[in-house]
C-alpha positions as CSV (number, residue, x, y, z in Angstrom):
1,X,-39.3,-23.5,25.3
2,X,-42.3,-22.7,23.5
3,X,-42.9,-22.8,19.9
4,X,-45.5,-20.7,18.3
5,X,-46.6,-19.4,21.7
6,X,-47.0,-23.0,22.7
7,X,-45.5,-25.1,24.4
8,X,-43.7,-27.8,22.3
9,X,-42.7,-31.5,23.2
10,X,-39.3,-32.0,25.2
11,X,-37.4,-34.0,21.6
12,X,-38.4,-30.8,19.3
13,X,-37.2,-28.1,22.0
14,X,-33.7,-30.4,22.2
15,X,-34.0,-30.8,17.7
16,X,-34.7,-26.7,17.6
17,X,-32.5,-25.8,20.4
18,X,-29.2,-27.8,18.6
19,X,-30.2,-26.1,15.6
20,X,-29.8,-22.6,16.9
21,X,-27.2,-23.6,18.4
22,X,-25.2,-24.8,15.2
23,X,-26.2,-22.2,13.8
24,X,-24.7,-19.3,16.2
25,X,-20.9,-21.4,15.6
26,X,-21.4,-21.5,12.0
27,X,-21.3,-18.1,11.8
28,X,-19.0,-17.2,14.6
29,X,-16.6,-19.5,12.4
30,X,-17.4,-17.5,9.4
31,X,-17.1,-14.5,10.6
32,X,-13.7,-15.2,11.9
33,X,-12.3,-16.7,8.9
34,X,-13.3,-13.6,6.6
35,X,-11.7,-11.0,9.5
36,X,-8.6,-13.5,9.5
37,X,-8.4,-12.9,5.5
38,X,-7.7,-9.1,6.2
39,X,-4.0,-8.5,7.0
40,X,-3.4,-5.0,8.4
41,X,0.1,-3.2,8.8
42,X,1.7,-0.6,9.8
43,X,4.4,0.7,7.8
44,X,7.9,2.0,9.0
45,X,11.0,2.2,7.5
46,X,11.8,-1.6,8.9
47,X,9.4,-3.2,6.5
48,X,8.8,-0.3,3.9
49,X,11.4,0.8,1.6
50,X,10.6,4.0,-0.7
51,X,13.1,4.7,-3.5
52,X,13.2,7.8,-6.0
53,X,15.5,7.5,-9.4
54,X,16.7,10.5,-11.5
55,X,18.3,10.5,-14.8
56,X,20.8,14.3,-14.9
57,X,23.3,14.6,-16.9
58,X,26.3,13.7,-15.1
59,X,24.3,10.2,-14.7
60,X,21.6,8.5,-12.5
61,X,20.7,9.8,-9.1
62,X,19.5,7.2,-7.1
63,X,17.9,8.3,-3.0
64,X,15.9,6.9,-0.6
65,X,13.1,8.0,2.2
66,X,14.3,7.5,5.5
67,X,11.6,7.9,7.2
68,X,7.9,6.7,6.2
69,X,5.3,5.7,8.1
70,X,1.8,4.6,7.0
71,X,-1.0,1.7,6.6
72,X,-1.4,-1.2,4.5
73,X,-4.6,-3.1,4.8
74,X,-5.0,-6.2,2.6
75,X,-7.9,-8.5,1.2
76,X,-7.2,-12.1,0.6
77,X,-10.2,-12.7,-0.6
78,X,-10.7,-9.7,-2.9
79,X,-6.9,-9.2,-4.0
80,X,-7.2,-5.6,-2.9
81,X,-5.4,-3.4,-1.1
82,X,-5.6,-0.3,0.6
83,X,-2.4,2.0,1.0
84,X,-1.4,5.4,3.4
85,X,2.0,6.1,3.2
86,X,4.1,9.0,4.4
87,X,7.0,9.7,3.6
88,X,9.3,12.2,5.3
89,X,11.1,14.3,2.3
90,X,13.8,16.2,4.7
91,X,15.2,12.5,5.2
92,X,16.0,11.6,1.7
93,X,19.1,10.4,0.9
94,X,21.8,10.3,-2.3
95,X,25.1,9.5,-3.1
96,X,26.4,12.9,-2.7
97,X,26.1,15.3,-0.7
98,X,25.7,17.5,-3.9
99,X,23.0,15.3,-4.9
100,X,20.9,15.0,-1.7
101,X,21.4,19.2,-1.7
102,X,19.7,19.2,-5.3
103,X,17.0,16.6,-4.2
104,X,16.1,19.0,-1.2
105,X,16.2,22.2,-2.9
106,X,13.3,24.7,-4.3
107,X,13.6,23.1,-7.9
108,X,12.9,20.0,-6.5
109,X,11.4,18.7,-3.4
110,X,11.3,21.6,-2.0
111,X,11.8,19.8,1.6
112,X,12.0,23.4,3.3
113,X,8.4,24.6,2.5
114,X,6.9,20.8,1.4
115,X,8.8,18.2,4.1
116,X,5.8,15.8,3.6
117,X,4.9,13.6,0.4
118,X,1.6,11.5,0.7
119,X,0.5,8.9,-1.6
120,X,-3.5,7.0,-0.9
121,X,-4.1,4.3,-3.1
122,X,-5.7,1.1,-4.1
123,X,-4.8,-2.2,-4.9
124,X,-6.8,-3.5,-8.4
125,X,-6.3,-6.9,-10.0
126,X,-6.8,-6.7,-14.1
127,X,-6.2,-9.1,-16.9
128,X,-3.0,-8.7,-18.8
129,X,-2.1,-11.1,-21.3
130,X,-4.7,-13.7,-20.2
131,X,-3.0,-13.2,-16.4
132,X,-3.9,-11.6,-13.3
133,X,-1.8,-8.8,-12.5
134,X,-2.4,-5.8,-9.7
135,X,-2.3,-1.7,-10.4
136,X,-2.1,0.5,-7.4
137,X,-4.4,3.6,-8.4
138,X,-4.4,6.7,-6.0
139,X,-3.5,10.3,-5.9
140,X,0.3,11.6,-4.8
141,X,0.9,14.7,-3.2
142,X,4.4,16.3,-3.4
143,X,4.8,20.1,-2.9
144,X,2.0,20.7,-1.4
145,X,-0.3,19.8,-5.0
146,X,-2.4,16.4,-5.9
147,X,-2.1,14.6,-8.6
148,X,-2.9,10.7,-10.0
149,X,-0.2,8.3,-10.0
150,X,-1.0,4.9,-11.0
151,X,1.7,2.1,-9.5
152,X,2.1,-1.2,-11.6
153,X,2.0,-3.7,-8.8
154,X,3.8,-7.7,-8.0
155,X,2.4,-9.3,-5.2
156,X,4.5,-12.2,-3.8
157,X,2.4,-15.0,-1.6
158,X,4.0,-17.7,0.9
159,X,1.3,-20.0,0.7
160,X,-2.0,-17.9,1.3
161,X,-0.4,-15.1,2.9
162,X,0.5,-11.9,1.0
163,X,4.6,-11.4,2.0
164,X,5.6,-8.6,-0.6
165,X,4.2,-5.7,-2.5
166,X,6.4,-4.5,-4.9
167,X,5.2,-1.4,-6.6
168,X,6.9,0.9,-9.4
169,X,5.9,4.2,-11.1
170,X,7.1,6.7,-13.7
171,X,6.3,10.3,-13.1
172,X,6.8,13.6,-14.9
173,X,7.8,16.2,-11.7
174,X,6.9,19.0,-13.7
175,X,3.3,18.2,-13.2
176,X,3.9,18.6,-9.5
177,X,5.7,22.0,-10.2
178,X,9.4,20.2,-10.0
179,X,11.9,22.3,-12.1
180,X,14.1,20.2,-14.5
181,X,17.6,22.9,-12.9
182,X,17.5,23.6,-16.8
183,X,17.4,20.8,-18.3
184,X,20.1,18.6,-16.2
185,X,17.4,16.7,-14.6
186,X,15.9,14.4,-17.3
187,X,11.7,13.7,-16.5
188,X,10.0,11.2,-16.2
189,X,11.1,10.2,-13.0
190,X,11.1,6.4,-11.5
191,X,9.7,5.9,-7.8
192,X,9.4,2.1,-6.6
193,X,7.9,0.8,-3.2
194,X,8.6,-2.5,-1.6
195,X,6.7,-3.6,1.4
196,X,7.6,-7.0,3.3
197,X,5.3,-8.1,5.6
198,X,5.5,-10.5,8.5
199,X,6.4,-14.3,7.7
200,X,3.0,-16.0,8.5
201,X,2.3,-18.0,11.8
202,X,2.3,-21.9,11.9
C-alpha cells in the first residue's frame, strides 16, 4: 500500500487499512437499517378492507369492495406513507340486492361504463391539539373524473412496526358527477379504509 504515491510503513498501511475497512461496515450497516425502516405491501382484499356508507331515505346503506388490489409503502422514519389502491366497483356489495342494483347503476357508480375507482395518496403527520396525528392527501378517481380527497388517518404500531392504517373520508358524489336518484340518496357520503399489515418478525 502506498500512501501519497509513497510507500508507507507496514503499522500505518494495517492503522489505514482497518480504517477503511470500518468504514465500508459502518455504512453497509446504515444503509441496511434505513432500507429495513421501509415497509412495502401489497394490498388485496386479505389485508385491505374498503367500505362505502350512504345515508337514503329508507335508512343507511352500507357496501363493501370486493376486490382491491394496490401498494402501500411506509416510512418509519419519516411517518409517511405512500398509497395505490384499486378498487374493483362491479364487486361492491350491499345488503340488498336492491341496494347493490342502486350502487351499480348510472346515478351512481356507474360500474357498467366506470368498473374502476383509483385513489393515490400520501401519508402527512400534523399537529392537532398539541398531538401528532396523520392526513392521507391524494386525488380519487370515480367515473372516470379526478378530484382531491383528503383521508383523516390512525396509525396503530406493535412496537416499531406500523400494523394498521385506518383511514376515513367524507365526500360529496355530486362532485364526481353521482346523482342523488332525486333526493333519496343524502350526500356527503362516508368511505373508510383499513389496512392490516403483517405481525412483525422476532
Amino acid at each position: 500500500m502506498t500512501r501519497y504515491g509513497k510507500p508507507c510503513p507496514p503499522s500505518l498501511c494495517r492503522q489505514t487499512a482497518s480504517l477503511v475497512m470500518m468504514g465500508a461496515l459502518s455504512l453497509g450497516v446504515t444503509t441496511t437499517a434505513a432500507h429495513a425502516e421501509i415497509q412495502h405491501l401489497a394490498l388485496t382484499p386479505a389485508n385491505t378492507t374498503v367500505l362505502l356508507h350512504a345515508t337514503s331515505v329508507i335508512g343507511a346503506m352500507d357496501g363493501q369492495f370486493g376486490k382491491v388490489s394496490g401498494t402501500l409503502d411506509y416510512d418509519l422514519s419519516r411517518q409517511t406513507c405512500h398509497v395505490e389502491l384499486n378498487m374493483d366497483a362491479t364487486t361492491v356489495h350491499m345488503d340488498t340486492i336492491l341496494e347493490r342494483k342502486a350502487a351499480k347503476s348510472g346515478g351512481m357508480l356507474g360500474t357498467d361504463r366506470w368498473p374502476t375507482a383509483r385513489y393515490v395518496g400520501d401519508c402527512r403527520p400534523h399537529i392537532v391539539n398539541g398531538g401528532v396525528a396523520s392526513r392521507m392527501v391524494g386525488q380519487l378517481t370515480l367515473r372516470g373524473q379526478t378530484h382531491p380527497m383528503t383521508f383523516d388517518t390512525r396509525m396503530d404500531f406493535t412496537g416499531n412496526t406500523l400494523s394498521v392504517l385506518d383511514s376515513t373520508a367524507t365526500f360529496d358524489g355530486r362532485k364526481w358527477g353521482m346523482s342523488t336518484m332525486l333526493h333519496t340518496v343524502r350526500q356527503p357520503m362516508r368511505t373508510e379504509t383499513r389496512i392490516t399489515l403483517p405481525a412483525p418478525r422476532n
